[in-house]
C-alpha positions as CSV (number, residue, x, y, z in Angstrom):
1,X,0.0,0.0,0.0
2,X,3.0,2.3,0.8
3,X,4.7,2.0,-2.3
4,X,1.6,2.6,-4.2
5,X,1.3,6.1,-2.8
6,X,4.7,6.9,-3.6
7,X,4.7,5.4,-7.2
8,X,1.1,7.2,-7.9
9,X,2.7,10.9,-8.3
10,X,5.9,9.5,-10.0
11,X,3.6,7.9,-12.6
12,X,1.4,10.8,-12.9
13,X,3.8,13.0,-13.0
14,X,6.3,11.4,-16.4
15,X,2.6,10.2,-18.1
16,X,1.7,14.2,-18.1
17,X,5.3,15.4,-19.1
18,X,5.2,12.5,-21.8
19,X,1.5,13.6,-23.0
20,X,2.3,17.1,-23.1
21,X,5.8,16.8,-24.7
22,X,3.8,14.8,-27.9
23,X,0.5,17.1,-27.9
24,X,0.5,20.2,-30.2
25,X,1.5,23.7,-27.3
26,X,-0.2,27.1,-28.0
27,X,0.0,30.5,-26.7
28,X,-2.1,33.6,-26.9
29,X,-3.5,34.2,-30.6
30,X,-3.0,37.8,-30.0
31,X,0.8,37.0,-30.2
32,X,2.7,39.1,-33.1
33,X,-0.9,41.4,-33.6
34,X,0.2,43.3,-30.5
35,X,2.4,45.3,-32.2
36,X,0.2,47.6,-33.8
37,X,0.3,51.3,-35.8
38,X,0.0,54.2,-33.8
39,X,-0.6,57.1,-36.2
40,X,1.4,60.4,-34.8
41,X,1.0,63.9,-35.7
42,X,3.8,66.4,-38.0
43,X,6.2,68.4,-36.8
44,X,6.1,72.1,-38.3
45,X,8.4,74.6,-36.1
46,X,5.6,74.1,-33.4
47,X,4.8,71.3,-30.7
48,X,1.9,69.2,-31.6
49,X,-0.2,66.6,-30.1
50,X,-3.4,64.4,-31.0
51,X,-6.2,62.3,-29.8
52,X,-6.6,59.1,-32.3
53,X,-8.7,56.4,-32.4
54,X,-8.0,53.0,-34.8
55,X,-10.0,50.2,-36.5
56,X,-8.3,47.5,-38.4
57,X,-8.3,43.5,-39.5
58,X,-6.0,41.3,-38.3
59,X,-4.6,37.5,-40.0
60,X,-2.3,36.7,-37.1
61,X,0.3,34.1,-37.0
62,X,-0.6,31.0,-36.5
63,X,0.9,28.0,-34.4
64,X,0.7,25.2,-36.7
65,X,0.3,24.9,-40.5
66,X,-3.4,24.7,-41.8
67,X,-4.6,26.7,-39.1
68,X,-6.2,30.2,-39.4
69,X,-5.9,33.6,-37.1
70,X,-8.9,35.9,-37.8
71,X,-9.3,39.1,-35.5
72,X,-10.4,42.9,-35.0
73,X,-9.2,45.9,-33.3
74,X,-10.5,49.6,-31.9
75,X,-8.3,50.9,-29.9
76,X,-7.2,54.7,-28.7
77,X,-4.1,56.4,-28.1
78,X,-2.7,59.7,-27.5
79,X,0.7,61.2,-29.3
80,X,2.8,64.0,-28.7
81,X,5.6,65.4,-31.3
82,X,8.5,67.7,-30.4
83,X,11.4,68.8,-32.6
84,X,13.9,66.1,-31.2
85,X,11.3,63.4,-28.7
86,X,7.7,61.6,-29.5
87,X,5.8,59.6,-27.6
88,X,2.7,57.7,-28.2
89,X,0.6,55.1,-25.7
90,X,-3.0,53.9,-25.8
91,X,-5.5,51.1,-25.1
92,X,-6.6,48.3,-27.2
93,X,-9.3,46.1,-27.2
94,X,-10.0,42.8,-29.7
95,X,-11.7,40.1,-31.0
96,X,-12.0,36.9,-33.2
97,X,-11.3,33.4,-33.8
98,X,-8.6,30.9,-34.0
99,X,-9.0,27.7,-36.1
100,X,-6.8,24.8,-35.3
101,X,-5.6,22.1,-37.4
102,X,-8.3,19.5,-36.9
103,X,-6.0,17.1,-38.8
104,X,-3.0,16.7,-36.5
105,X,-5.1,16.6,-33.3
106,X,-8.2,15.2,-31.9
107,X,-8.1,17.8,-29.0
108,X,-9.7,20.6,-30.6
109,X,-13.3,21.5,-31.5
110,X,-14.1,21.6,-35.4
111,X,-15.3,24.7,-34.9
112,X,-12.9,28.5,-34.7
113,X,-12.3,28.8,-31.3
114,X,-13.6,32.6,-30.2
115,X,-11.4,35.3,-28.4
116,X,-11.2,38.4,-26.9
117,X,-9.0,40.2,-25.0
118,X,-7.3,44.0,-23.8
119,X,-3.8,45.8,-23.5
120,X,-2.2,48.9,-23.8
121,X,1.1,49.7,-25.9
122,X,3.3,52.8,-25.9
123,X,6.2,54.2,-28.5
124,X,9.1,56.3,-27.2
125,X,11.7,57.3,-29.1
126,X,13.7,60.6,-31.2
127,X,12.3,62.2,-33.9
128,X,15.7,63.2,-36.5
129,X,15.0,65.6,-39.2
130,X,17.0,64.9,-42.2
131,X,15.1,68.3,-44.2
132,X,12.3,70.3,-44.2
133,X,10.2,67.5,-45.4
134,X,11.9,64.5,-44.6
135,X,12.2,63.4,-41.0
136,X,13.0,59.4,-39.4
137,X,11.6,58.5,-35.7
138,X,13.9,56.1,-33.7
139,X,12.4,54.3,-30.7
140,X,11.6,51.5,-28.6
141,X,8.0,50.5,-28.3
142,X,6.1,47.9,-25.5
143,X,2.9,45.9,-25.7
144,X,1.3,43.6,-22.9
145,X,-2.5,42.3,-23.2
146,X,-4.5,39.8,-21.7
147,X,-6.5,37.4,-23.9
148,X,-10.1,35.3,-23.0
149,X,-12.4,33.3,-24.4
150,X,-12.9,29.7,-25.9
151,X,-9.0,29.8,-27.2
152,X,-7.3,30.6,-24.3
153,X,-8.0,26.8,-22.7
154,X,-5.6,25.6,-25.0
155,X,-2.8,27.7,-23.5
156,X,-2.9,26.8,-19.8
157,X,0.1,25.2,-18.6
158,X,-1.1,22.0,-17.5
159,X,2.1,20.5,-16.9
160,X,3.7,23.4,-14.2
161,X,0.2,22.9,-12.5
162,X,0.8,19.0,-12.4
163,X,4.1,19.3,-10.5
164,X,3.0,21.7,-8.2
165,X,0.2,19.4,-7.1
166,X,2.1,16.8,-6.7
167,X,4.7,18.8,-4.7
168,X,2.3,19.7,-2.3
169,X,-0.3,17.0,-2.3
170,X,1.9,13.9,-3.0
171,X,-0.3,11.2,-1.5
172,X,-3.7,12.5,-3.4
173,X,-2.6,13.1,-6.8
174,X,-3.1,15.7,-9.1
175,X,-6.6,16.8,-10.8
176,X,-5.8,19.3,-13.5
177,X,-9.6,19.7,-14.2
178,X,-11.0,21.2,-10.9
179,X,-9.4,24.8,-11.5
180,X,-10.9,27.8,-12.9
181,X,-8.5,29.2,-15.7
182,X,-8.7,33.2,-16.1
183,X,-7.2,33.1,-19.8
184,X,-4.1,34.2,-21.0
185,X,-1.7,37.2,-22.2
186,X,2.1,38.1,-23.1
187,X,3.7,40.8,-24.3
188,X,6.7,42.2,-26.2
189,X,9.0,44.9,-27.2
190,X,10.5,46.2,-30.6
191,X,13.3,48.2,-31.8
192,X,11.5,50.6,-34.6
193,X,12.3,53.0,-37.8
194,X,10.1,55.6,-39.5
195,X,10.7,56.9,-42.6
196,X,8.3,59.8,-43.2
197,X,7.8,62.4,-45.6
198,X,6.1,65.5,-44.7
199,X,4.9,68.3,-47.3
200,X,2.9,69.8,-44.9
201,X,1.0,69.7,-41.5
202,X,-1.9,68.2,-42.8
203,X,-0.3,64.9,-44.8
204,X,2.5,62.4,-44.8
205,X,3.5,59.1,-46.0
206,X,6.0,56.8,-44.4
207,X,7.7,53.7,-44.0
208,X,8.3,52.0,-40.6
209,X,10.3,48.9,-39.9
210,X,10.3,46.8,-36.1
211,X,12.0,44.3,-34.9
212,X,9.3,42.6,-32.5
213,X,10.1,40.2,-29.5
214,X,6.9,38.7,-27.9
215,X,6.7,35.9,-25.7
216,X,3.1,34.7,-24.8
217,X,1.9,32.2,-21.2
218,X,1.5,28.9,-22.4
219,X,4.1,28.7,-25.2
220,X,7.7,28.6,-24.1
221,X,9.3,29.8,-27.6
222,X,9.7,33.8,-28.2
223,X,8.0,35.1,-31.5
224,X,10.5,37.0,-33.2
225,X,8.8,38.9,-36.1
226,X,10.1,41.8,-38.8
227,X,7.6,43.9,-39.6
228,X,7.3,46.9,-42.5
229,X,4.2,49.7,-41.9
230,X,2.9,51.5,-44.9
231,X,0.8,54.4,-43.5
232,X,-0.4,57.8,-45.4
233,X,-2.3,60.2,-43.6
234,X,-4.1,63.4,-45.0
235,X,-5.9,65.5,-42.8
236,X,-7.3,63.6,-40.0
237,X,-7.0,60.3,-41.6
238,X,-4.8,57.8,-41.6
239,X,-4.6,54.8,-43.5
240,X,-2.2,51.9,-43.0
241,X,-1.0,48.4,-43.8
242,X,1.1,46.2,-41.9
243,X,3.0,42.7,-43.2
244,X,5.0,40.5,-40.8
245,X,7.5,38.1,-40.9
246,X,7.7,36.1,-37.8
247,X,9.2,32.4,-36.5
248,X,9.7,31.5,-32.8
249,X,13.1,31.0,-32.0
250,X,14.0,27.3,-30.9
251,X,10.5,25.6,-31.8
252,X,10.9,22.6,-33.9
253,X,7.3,23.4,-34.7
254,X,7.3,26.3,-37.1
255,X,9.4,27.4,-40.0
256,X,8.1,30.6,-39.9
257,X,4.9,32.3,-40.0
258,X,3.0,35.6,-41.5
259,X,1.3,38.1,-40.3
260,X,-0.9,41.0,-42.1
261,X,-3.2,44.4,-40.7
262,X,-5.0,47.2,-42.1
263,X,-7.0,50.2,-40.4
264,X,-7.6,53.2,-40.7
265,X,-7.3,56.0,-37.9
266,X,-8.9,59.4,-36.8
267,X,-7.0,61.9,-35.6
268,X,-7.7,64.9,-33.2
269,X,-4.9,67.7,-33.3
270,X,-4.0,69.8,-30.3
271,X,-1.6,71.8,-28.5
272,X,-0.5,73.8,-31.6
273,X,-1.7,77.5,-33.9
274,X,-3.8,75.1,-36.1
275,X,-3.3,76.8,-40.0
276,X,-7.2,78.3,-41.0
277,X,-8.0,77.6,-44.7
């Protein structure tokens, strides 16, 4: 009878570390959309800032080939622009669905899985001028969001909740069905470059290029991703296009994955001698 109680956890333990090693792992869905385009007002001699607010389409990355990332985005943000210094920072919300590859597991539902989810994300950074019309912004930009929903079950780290049962309760066993799980999130950082040029205080058009790090719960591998921002804005508006080009470093389940946005944002100027017409 003794050596049953002690050879229960040992068993339990390697038959969920062997399970789990074999099944397909997944992190937030939001992973690599994080990173999104925070239109930002033009420099002309004065200091300027602005109130935006942003819809746009997501196809995330996916985990797994023959699986599909579908989601949506409003979010809001605030900007400021100085001769040498801009910052932007806002709030996010979304929502979609995630369809897994039904073909390589039986642990998933035939149907998208739905999610939803919140986060903020800032941009810091040095605005260069190069001429009167030509300018590039340097900076460093953070994202963290928390994600819910039918998805996010596949992400909880059964195996970390495994050992800890068994470490405290060694003589019961674990029971990795009797917890509530309250989702999940990650974040990430990128190194960024905007090209823009300016004729005036009203339009620009510009070119931005990040280098994205974001590491989600439930998925051990960081997402590294390269991404390119077309964005034009005249007036208030802004419209933009994002492509990505991401893989997560050390997986020997991806070869690398794709990524592709498109909003469109209104802008409310203030803080400066606005030019009448």
């Amino acid at each position: 009878m003794k050596t049953n109680l002690i050879c229960r956890p040992i068993y339990l333990f390697f038959s969920v570390i062997v399970l789990y090693s074999c099944s397909p792992q997944y992190g937030p869905a939001y992973l690599g959309s994080n990173n999104g385009y925070m239109a930002k007002p033009v420099y002309r001699g004065e200091k300027i800032n602005s109130v935006a607010f942003s819809g746009r389409i997501n196809k995330g990355i996916v985990y797994y080939d023959g699986e599909k990332n579908r989601s949506y985005e409003f979010s809001g943000h605030f900007s400021l622009m100085r001769k040498y210094f801009y910052y932007s920072g806002g709030i996010f919300g979304f929502w979609g669905t995630y369809q897994v590859d039904t073909a390589s597991t039986s642990a998933v539902s035939l149907l998208p899985y739905s999610l939803h989810g919140f986060g903020h994300r800032h941009d810091i950074g040095a605005r260069i001028p190069l001429d009167d019309r030509l300018e590039m912004l340097i900076g460093l930009g953070f994202q963290v969001f928390r994600e819910r929903g039918e998805f996010s079950s596949l992400t909880e780290n059964e195996v970390e909740e495994v050992i800890t049962k068994i470490a405290f309760f060694p003589f019961v066993g674990p029971d990795i069905l009797d917890d509530d799980f309250d989702g999940s999130g990650g974040g990430g950082y990128d190194f960024q470059f905007d090209f823009r040029y300016t004729p005036d205080d009203r339009s620009c058009i510009g070119l931005k290029y990040c280098w994205n790090v974001s590491k989600g719960e439930g998925f051990s591998y960081p997402l590294r991703t390269h991404q390119l921002s077309l964005h034009g804005s005249f007036n208030n508006f802004t419209l933009y296009g994002q492509v990505g080009f991401g893989k997560y470093s050390g997986s020997p389940f991806s070869n690398g994955r794709n990524l592709f946005s498109a909003g469109l944002t209104y802008a409310i100027p203030f803080g400066k001698h606005l030019h009448k017409s």
